[in-house]
KEDO-13247 format. One record per residue: residue in one letter; z, y, x of N, C-alpha, C in turn. Coordinates in steps of 0.05 Angstrom, whole numbers. Each point is the difference from the previous one (the first is absolute). Layout:
BEGIN
(site 'A' (Z Y X) (Z Y X) (Z Y X)),
...
***
This chain:
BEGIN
(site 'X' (-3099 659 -1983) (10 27 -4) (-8 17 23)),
(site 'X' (-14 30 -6) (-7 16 21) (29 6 24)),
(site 'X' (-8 11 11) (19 10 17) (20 25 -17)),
(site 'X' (-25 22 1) (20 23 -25) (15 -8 -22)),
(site 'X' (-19 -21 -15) (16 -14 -18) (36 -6 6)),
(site 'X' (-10 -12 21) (41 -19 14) (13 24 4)),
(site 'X' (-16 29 11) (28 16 11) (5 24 -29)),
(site 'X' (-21 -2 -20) (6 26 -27) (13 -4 -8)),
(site 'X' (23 15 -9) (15 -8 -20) (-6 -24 -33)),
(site 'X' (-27 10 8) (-3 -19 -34) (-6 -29 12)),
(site 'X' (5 -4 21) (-2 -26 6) (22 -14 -21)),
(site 'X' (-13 -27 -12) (31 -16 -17) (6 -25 7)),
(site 'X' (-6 0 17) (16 -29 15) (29 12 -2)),
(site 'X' (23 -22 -10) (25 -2 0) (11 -19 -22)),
(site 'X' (30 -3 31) (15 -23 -4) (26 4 -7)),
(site 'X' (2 -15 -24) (35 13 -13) (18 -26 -1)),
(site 'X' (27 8 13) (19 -14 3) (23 6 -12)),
(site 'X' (21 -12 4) (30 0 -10) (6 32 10)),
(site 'X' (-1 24 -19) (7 32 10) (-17 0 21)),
(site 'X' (-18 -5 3) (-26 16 22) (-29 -10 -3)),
(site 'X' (-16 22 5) (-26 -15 -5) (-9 1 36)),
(site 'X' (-22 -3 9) (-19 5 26) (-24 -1 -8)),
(site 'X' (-11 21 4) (-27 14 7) (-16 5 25)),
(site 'X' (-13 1 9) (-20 18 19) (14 27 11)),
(site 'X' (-3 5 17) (18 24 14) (-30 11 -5)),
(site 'X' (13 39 -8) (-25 12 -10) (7 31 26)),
(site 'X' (-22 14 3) (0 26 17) (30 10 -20)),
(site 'X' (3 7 -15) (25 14 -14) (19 -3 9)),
(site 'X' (0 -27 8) (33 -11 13) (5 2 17)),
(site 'X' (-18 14 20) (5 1 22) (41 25 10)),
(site 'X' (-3 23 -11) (28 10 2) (25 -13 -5)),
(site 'X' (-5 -24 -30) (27 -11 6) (-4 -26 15)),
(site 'X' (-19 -9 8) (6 -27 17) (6 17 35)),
(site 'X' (-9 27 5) (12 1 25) (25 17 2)),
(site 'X' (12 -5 -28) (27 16 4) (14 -15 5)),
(site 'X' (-1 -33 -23) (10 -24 3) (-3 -12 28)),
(site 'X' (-29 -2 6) (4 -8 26) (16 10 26)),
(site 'X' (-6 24 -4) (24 23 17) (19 -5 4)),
(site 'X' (15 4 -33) (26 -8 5) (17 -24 0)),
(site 'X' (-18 -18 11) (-3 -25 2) (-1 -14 25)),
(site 'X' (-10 13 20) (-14 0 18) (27 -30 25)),
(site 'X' (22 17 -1) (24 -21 11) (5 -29 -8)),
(site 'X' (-4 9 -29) (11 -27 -18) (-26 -20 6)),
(site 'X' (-21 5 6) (-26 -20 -12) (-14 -3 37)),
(site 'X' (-4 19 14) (-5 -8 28) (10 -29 20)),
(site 'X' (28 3 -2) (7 -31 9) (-22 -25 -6)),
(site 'X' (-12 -1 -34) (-8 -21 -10) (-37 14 -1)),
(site 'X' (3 9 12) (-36 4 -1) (-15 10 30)),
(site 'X' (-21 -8 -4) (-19 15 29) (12 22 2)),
(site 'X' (-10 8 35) (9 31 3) (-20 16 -23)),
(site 'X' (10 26 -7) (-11 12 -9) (-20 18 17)),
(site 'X' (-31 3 -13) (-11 17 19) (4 29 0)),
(site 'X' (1 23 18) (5 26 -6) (7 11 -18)),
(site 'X' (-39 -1 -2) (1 19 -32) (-2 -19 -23)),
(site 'X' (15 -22 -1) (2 -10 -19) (8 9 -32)),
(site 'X' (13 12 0) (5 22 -22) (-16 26 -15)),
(site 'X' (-25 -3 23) (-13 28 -7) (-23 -13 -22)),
(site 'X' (-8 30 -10) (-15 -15 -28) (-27 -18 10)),
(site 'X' (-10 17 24) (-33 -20 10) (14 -27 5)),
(site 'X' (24 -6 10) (8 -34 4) (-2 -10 -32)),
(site 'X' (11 20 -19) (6 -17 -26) (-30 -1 -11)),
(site 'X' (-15 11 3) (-28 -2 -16) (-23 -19 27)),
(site 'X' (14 -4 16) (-19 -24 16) (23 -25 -10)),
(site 'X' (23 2 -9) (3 -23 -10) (-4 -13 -31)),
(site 'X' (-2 19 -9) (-20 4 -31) (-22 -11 10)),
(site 'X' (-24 -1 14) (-18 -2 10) (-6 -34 6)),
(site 'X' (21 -7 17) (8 -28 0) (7 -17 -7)),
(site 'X' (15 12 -22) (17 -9 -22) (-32 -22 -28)),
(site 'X' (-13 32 2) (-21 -5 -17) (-23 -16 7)),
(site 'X' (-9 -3 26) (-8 -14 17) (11 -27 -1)),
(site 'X' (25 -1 -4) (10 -38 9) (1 -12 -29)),
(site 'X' (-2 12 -23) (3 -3 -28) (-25 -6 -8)),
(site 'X' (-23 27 11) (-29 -21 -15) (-8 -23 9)),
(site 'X' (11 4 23) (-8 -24 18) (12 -38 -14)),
(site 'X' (22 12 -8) (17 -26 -4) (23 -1 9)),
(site 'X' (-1 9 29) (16 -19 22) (37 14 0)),
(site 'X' (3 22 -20) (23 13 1) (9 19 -18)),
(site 'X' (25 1 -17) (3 13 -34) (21 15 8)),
(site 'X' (-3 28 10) (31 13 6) (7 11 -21)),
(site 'X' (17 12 1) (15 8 -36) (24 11 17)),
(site 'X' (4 28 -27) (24 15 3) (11 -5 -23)),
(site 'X' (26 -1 5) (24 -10 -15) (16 21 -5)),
(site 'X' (-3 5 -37) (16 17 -16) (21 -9 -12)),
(site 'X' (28 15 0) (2 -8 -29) (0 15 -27)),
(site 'X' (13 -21 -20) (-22 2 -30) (17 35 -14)),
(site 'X' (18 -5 8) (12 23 -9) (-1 29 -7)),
(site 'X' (-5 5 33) (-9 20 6) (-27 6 31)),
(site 'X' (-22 -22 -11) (-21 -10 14) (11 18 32)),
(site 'X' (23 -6 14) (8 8 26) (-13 -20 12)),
(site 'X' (-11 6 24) (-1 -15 19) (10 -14 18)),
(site 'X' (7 -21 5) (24 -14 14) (-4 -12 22)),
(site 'X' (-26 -9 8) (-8 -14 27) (-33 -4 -5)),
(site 'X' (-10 -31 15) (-22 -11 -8) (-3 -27 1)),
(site 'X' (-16 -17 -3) (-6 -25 1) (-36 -12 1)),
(site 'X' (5 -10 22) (-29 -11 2) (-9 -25 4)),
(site 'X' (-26 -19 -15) (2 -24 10) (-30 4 4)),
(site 'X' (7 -9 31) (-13 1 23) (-24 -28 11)),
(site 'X' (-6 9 10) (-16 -26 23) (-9 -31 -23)),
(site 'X' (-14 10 -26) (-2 -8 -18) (-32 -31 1)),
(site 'X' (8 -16 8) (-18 -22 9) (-7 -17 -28)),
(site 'X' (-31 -7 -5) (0 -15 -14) (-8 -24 9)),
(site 'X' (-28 -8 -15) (-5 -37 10) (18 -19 -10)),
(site 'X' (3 -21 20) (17 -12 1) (36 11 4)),
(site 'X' (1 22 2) (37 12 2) (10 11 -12)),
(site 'X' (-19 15 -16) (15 15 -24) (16 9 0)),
(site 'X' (12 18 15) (21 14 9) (1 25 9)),
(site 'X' (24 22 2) (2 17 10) (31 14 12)),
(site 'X' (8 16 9) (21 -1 12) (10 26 -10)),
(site 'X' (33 4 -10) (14 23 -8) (12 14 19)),
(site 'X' (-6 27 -3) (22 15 21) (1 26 -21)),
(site 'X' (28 9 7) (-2 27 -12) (29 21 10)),
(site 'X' (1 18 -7) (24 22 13) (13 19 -21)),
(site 'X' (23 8 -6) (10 6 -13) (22 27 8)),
(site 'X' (-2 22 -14) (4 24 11) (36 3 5)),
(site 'X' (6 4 14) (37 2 -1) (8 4 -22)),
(site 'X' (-3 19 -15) (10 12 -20) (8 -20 -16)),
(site 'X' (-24 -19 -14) (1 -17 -15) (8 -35 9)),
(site 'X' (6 3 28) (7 -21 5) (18 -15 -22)),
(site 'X' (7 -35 -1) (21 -17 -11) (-3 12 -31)),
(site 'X' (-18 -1 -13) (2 15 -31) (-20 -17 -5)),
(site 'X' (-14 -14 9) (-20 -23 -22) (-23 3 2)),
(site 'X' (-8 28 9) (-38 7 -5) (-12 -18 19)),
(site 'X' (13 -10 20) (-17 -17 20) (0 -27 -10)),
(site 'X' (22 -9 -8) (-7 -24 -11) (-22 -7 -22)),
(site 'X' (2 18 -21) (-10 9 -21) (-38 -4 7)),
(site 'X' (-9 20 24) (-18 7 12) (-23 -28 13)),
(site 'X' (35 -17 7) (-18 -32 10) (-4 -16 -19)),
(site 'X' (15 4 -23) (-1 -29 -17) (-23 14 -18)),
(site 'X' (-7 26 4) (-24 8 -15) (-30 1 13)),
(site 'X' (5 3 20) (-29 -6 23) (-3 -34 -2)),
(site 'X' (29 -14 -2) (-4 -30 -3) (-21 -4 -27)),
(site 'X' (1 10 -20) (0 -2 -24) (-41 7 3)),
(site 'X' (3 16 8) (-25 17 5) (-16 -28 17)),
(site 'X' (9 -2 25) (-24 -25 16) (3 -19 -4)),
(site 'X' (21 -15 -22) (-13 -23 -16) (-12 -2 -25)),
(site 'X' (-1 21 -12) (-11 -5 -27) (-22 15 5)),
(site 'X' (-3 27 9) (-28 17 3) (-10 -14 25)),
(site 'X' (4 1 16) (-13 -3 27) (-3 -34 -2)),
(site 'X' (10 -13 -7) (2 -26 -6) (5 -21 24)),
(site 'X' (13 13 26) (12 -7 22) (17 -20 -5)),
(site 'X' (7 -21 20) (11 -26 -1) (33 13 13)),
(site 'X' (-7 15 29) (28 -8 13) (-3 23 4)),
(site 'X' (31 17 0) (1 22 19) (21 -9 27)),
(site 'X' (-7 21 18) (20 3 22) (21 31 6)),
(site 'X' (16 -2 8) (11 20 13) (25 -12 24)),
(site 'X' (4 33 10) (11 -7 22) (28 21 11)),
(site 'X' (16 1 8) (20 17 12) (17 -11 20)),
(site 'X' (10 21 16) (22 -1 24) (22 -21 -10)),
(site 'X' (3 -17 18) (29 -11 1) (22 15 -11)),
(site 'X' (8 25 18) (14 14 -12) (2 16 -26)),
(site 'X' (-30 -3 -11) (3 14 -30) (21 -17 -23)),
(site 'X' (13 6 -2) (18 -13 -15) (-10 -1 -30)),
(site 'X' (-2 38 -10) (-6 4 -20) (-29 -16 -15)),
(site 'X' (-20 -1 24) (-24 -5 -13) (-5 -37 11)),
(site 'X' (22 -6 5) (-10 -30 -2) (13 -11 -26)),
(site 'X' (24 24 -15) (14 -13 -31) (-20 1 -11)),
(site 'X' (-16 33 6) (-18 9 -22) (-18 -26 -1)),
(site 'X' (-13 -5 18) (-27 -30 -7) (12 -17 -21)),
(site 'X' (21 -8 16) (15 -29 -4) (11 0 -36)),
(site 'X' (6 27 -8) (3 15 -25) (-29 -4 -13)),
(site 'X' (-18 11 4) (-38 4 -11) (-8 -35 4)),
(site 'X' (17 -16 7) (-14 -23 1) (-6 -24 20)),
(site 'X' (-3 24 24) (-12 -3 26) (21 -29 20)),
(site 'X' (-21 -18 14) (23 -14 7) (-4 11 30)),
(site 'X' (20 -9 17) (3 1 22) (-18 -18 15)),
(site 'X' (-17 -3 17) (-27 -23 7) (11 3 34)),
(site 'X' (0 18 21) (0 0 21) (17 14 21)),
(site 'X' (-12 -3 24) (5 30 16) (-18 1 15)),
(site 'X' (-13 21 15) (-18 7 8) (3 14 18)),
(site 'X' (1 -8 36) (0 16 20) (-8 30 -3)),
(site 'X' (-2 14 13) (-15 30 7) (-18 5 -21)),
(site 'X' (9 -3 -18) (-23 -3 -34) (-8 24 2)),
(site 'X' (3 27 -3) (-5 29 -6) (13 23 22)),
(site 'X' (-14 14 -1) (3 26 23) (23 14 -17)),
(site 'X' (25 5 3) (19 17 -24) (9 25 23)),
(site 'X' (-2 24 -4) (5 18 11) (-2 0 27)),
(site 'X' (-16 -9 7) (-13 -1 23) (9 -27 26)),
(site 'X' (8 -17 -17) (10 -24 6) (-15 -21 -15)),
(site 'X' (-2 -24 16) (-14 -20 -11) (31 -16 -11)),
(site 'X' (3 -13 -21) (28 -10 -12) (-14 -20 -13)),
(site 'X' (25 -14 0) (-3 -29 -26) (12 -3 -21)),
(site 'X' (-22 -14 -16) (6 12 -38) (7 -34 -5)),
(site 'X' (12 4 -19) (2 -21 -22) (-23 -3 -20)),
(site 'X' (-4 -25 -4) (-26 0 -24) (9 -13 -18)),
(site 'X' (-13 13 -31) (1 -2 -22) (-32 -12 -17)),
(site 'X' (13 -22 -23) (-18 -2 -2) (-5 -9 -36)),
(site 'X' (-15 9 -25) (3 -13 -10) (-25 1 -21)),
(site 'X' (-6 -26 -16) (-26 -10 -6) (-3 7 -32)),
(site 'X' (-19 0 -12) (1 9 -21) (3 -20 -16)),
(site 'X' (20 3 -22) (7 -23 -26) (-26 -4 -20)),
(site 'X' (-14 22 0) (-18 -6 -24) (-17 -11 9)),
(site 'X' (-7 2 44) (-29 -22 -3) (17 -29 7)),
(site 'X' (31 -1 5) (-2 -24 8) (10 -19 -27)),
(site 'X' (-4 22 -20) (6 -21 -29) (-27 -11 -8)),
(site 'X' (-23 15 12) (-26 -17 -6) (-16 -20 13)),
(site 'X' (14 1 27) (-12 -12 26) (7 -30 -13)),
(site 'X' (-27 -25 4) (7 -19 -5) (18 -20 20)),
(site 'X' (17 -24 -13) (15 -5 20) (-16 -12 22)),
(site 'X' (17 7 22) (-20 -12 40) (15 -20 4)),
(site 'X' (10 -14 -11) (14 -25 9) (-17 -23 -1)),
(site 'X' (1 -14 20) (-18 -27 -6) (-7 -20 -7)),
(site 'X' (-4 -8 -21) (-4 -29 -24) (4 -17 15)),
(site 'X' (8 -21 -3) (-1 -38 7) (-15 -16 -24)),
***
Protein backbone atom coordinates (compact mmCIF):
# COMPACT_ATOMS: atom_id res chain seq x y z
CA UNK A 1 0.00 0.00 0.00
CA UNK A 2 1.37 3.55 -1.12
CA UNK A 3 1.85 5.94 1.49
CA UNK A 4 -1.16 8.39 0.21
CA UNK A 5 -3.00 5.36 -0.07
CA UNK A 6 -2.69 4.64 4.18
CA UNK A 7 -3.39 8.43 4.96
CA UNK A 8 -6.83 9.09 2.09
CA UNK A 9 -9.70 8.65 3.27
CA UNK A 10 -10.50 5.87 0.75
CA UNK A 11 -8.02 3.95 2.32
CA UNK A 12 -10.23 0.43 3.51
CA UNK A 13 -8.34 -1.22 5.85
CA UNK A 14 -10.76 -1.79 8.89
CA UNK A 15 -11.44 -3.65 11.94
CA UNK A 16 -14.92 -4.22 13.42
CA UNK A 17 -15.60 -5.22 16.93
CA UNK A 18 -18.26 -5.66 19.60
CA UNK A 19 -19.87 -1.54 19.01
CA UNK A 20 -16.58 -0.32 17.45
CA UNK A 21 -14.67 -0.72 14.47
CA UNK A 22 -10.58 0.69 14.04
CA UNK A 23 -9.26 2.14 11.10
CA UNK A 24 -6.22 4.11 10.07
CA UNK A 25 -6.17 7.61 11.57
CA UNK A 26 -6.88 9.91 8.46
CA UNK A 27 -5.70 14.03 8.04
CA UNK A 28 -9.67 14.62 8.89
CA UNK A 29 -9.34 13.46 12.30
CA UNK A 30 -7.05 15.38 13.18
CA UNK A 31 -9.70 18.27 15.21
CA UNK A 32 -11.42 15.59 17.08
CA UNK A 33 -8.48 13.48 18.17
CA UNK A 34 -6.85 16.87 19.57
CA UNK A 35 -9.90 17.87 21.31
CA UNK A 36 -10.05 14.35 22.82
CA UNK A 37 -6.58 14.45 23.41
CA UNK A 38 -6.87 17.91 25.04
CA UNK A 39 -9.32 17.19 27.06
CA UNK A 40 -7.69 14.37 28.11
CA UNK A 41 -4.52 15.48 28.61
CA UNK A 42 -4.69 14.82 32.95
CA UNK A 43 -6.43 11.61 32.68
CA UNK A 44 -3.89 9.79 30.11
CA UNK A 45 -0.32 11.66 30.98
CA UNK A 46 0.37 9.66 34.23
CA UNK A 47 0.25 6.39 31.88
CA UNK A 48 2.19 7.68 28.85
CA UNK A 49 5.58 9.35 27.73
CA UNK A 50 5.92 12.96 28.33
CA UNK A 51 4.16 14.64 25.83
CA UNK A 52 6.20 16.68 23.29
CA UNK A 53 5.24 20.51 23.02
CA UNK A 54 3.62 20.76 20.10
CA UNK A 55 2.27 17.62 20.31
CA UNK A 56 -1.17 18.57 19.54
CA UNK A 57 -0.42 20.79 16.63
CA UNK A 58 -1.51 19.63 13.22
CA UNK A 59 2.44 19.30 11.66
CA UNK A 60 2.91 16.72 14.89
CA UNK A 61 -0.37 14.94 13.74
CA UNK A 62 0.56 14.67 10.02
CA UNK A 63 4.34 13.57 10.92
CA UNK A 64 2.56 11.00 12.83
CA UNK A 65 0.36 10.02 9.89
CA UNK A 66 3.64 9.87 8.20
CA UNK A 67 4.95 7.19 10.63
CA UNK A 68 2.10 5.69 11.17
CA UNK A 69 2.13 4.89 7.31
CA UNK A 70 5.69 4.23 7.31
CA UNK A 71 5.55 1.41 10.16
CA UNK A 72 2.44 -0.28 8.34
CA UNK A 73 4.06 -0.73 4.82
CA UNK A 74 6.78 -1.75 6.39
CA UNK A 75 5.16 -4.52 8.55
CA UNK A 76 6.61 -3.73 11.74
CA UNK A 77 3.45 -1.69 13.26
CA UNK A 78 -0.78 -1.43 12.70
CA UNK A 79 -2.02 1.75 14.59
CA UNK A 80 -5.76 2.20 14.47
CA UNK A 81 -8.23 4.69 15.76
CA UNK A 82 -10.97 3.50 17.70
CA UNK A 83 -14.69 4.41 16.95
CA UNK A 84 -17.66 3.65 18.07
CA UNK A 85 -20.34 1.91 15.89
CA UNK A 86 -23.03 4.18 16.80
CA UNK A 87 -22.14 7.24 16.25
CA UNK A 88 -18.53 6.54 14.51
CA UNK A 89 -17.16 9.01 17.74
CA UNK A 90 -13.93 8.67 18.44
CA UNK A 91 -12.83 7.23 21.66
CA UNK A 92 -9.06 6.65 21.92
CA UNK A 93 -6.53 4.39 19.86
CA UNK A 94 -4.81 1.12 19.69
CA UNK A 95 -1.71 -0.05 18.21
CA UNK A 96 0.16 -3.28 17.71
CA UNK A 97 3.48 -2.46 17.68
CA UNK A 98 7.11 -3.81 17.42
CA UNK A 99 5.62 -6.48 15.11
CA UNK A 100 8.52 -9.44 14.70
CA UNK A 101 8.35 -12.23 12.45
CA UNK A 102 10.62 -15.45 11.74
CA UNK A 103 10.80 -17.51 14.23
CA UNK A 104 8.42 -15.10 16.98
CA UNK A 105 5.60 -14.22 15.42
CA UNK A 106 4.57 -11.73 17.49
CA UNK A 107 3.69 -8.29 18.30
CA UNK A 108 2.88 -6.14 21.26
CA UNK A 109 -0.55 -4.10 22.28
CA UNK A 110 -0.74 -0.71 23.62
CA UNK A 111 -3.39 1.68 23.30
CA UNK A 112 -5.15 4.97 25.14
CA UNK A 113 -8.50 5.82 25.66
CA UNK A 114 -10.04 9.30 25.85
CA UNK A 115 -11.63 10.32 29.48
CA UNK A 116 -14.80 10.84 28.26
CA UNK A 117 -15.30 7.33 27.23
CA UNK A 118 -13.46 5.76 29.80
CA UNK A 119 -15.07 2.17 31.77
CA UNK A 120 -17.86 1.85 28.83
CA UNK A 121 -16.23 -1.13 26.82
CA UNK A 122 -14.69 0.52 23.60
CA UNK A 123 -11.27 -0.42 24.94
CA UNK A 124 -11.91 -3.70 25.64
CA UNK A 125 -13.88 -4.11 22.59
CA UNK A 126 -10.77 -2.38 20.61
CA UNK A 127 -8.30 -5.36 22.08
CA UNK A 128 -10.25 -8.37 21.58
CA UNK A 129 -10.61 -6.90 18.00
CA UNK A 130 -6.91 -6.00 17.18
CA UNK A 131 -6.62 -9.65 18.92
CA UNK A 132 -8.90 -10.97 16.29
CA UNK A 133 -7.17 -8.96 13.56
CA UNK A 134 -3.22 -10.44 14.35
CA UNK A 135 -4.29 -13.86 14.53
CA UNK A 136 -6.36 -14.51 11.80
CA UNK A 137 -5.11 -11.65 9.23
CA UNK A 138 -1.68 -11.09 10.32
CA UNK A 139 -1.44 -14.72 11.26
CA UNK A 140 0.81 -13.91 14.47
CA UNK A 141 1.36 -16.60 17.14
CA UNK A 142 1.71 -14.48 20.46
CA UNK A 143 0.91 -11.09 21.43
CA UNK A 144 2.34 -9.01 24.28
CA UNK A 145 1.36 -6.09 26.34
CA UNK A 146 2.22 -4.26 29.21
CA UNK A 147 1.08 -1.70 32.12
CA UNK A 148 1.95 0.05 35.49
CA UNK A 149 1.53 -1.90 38.63
CA UNK A 150 -0.69 0.64 39.64
CA UNK A 151 -3.00 0.48 36.58
CA UNK A 152 -5.66 -1.25 38.08
CA UNK A 153 -8.09 -0.59 35.33
CA UNK A 154 -5.92 -1.87 32.47
CA UNK A 155 -4.47 -4.96 34.09
CA UNK A 156 -8.66 -6.22 34.44
CA UNK A 157 -8.86 -4.94 30.96
CA UNK A 158 -5.99 -7.67 29.60
CA UNK A 159 -6.84 -10.22 32.05
CA UNK A 160 -10.72 -9.56 30.69
CA UNK A 161 -9.31 -9.68 26.50
CA UNK A 162 -7.62 -12.86 27.52
CA UNK A 163 -4.28 -11.71 28.42
CA UNK A 164 -2.39 -13.64 31.17
CA UNK A 165 -0.27 -12.10 33.59
CA UNK A 166 3.64 -13.52 32.52
CA UNK A 167 5.98 -11.05 34.59
CA UNK A 168 7.45 -7.95 35.98
CA UNK A 169 9.86 -6.01 34.46
CA UNK A 170 12.30 -3.54 36.18
CA UNK A 171 12.54 0.12 34.60
CA UNK A 172 10.62 -1.42 31.48
CA UNK A 173 9.41 2.09 29.87
CA UNK A 174 10.11 5.83 30.19
CA UNK A 175 6.25 6.93 31.62
CA UNK A 176 6.09 10.63 31.95
CA UNK A 177 9.34 11.19 32.23
CA UNK A 178 10.17 8.41 34.58
CA UNK A 179 11.64 5.17 33.88
CA UNK A 180 8.77 2.70 35.89
CA UNK A 181 8.00 -0.95 36.08
CA UNK A 182 5.21 -2.63 34.14
CA UNK A 183 3.62 -5.86 34.55
CA UNK A 184 3.62 -8.23 31.52
CA UNK A 185 0.97 -9.70 29.67
CA UNK A 186 0.90 -12.26 27.60
CA UNK A 187 -1.21 -14.32 25.30
CA UNK A 188 -0.82 -16.91 22.34
CA UNK A 189 -2.99 -17.51 19.65
CA UNK A 190 -5.71 -20.51 19.84
CA UNK A 191 -6.03 -20.96 16.22
CA UNK A 192 -2.17 -21.58 15.64
CA UNK A 193 -1.81 -23.54 18.72
CA UNK A 194 -4.87 -25.79 17.59
CA UNK A 195 -2.64 -26.63 14.56
CA UNK A 196 0.78 -26.80 16.01
CA UNK A 197 1.68 -30.52 16.04
CA UNK A 198 2.07 -32.10 19.43
CA UNK A 199 6.18 -31.31 20.91
CA UNK A 200 6.04 -33.85 23.36
CA UNK A 201 8.44 -36.64 23.06
CA UNK A 202 7.67 -40.31 21.93
CA UNK A 203 9.25 -43.40 23.82
Amino acid sequence: MALLDWIAPESGLRVDGEGVFLRPARNADFEEWRELRAASRDFLQPWEPTWPADDLSRAAFRRRLTAYARDREAGLAYPFFVFRSSDEALTGGITLSNVRRGVAQMGSVGYWCGQAFARQGQTLAAVRALTLFSFRTLALHRLEAACLPTNEPSRKLLNRAGFAEEGYAKAYLKINGVWRDHVLFGLVSPLRAALEPDQGVSV
